[in-house]
N, C-alpha and C positions, 0 to 999 in steps of 0.2 A: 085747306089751311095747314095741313100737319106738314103736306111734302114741302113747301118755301120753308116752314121752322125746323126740318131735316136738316135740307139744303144749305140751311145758316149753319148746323153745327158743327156741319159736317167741313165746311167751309174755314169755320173759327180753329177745328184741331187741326185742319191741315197750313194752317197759319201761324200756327203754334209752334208747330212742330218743323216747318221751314227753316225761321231764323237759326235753329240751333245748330242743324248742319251747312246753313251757306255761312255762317259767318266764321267757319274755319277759312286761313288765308291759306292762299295756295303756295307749296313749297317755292323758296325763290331761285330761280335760275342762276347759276353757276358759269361766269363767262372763264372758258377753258384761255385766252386770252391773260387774264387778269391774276389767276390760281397759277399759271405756270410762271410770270414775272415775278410771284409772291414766294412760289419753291425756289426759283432761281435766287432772290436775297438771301434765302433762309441756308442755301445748300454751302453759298461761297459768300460768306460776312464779310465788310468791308471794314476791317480794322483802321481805326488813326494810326499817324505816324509813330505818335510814342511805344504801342501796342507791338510794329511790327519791330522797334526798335529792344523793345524789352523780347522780346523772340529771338533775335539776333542776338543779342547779350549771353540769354540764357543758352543757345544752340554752344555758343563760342564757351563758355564757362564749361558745358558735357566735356566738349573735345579737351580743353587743357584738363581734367580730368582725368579722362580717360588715359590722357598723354602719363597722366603721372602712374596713374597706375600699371601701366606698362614697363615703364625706367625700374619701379619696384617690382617689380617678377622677376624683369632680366636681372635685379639686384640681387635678388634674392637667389635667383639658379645658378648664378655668377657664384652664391655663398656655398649652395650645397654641393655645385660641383668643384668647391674650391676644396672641400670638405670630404667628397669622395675619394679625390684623389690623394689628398693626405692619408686618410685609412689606406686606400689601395695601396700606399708606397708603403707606410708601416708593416701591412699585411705580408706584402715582398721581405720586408727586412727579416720578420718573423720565419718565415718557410725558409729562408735562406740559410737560420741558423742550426731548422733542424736539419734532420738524415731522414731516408726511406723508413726506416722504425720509429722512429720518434715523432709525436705530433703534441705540441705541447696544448696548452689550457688557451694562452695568450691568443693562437691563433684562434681558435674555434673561437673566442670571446668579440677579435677583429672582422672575424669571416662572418657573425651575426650582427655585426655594428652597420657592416656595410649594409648587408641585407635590409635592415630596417630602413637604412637613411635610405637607398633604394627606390623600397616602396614610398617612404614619404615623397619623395620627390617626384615618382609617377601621380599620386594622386593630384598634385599641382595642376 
């Protein structure tokens, strides 16, 4: 009599103890089919009309931009080469008036003007 009330208990823990690991679901299968038309929407979005139209807008707006601020450089290079070349004639008139001994104040003061505008207009 004892080995059948064994047999039972042994019987009850292994039925116990069953449910708890079959009742994990098995991972679910991955159709490569379905994941790659899902990367494909995700990679290249299909914007509405308004979307590609504010794109356009925006693209167009950089360039008139950028337009302007180019017209203002060559404005501005236009100004300081307008500006070199005034010092550089000054500078001439200066050397002109002196002699081989003489170098006056005026010069050295023009010959540093230029120097500076110069440099600023390299760092442009």
């Amino acid at each position: 009599m004892r080995h059948p009330l064994r047999v039972l208990c042994l019987m009850i823990v292994l039925l116990l103890a069953a449910p708890a690991g079959s009742q994990s679901k098995p991972a679910p299968r991955r159709d490569s089919r379905k994941l790659a038309t899902v990367a494909a929407a995700f990679a290249a979005p299909q914007f509405p009309p308004f979307r590609q139209e504010e794109e356009r807008l925006r693209y167009e707006r950089e360039r008139e931009m950028a337009r302007q601020r180019n017209k203002d450089r060559q404005a501005a290079l236009k100004k300081d080469t307008d500006k070199l070349l005034e010092l550089a004639t000054q500078l001439k008139e200066y050397v002109d008036k002196t002699n081989e001994n003489l170098l006056s104040v005026e010069v050295i003061k023009k010959a540093e003007e230029i120097e500076s505008s110069r440099r600023a207009l390299r760092t442009r």
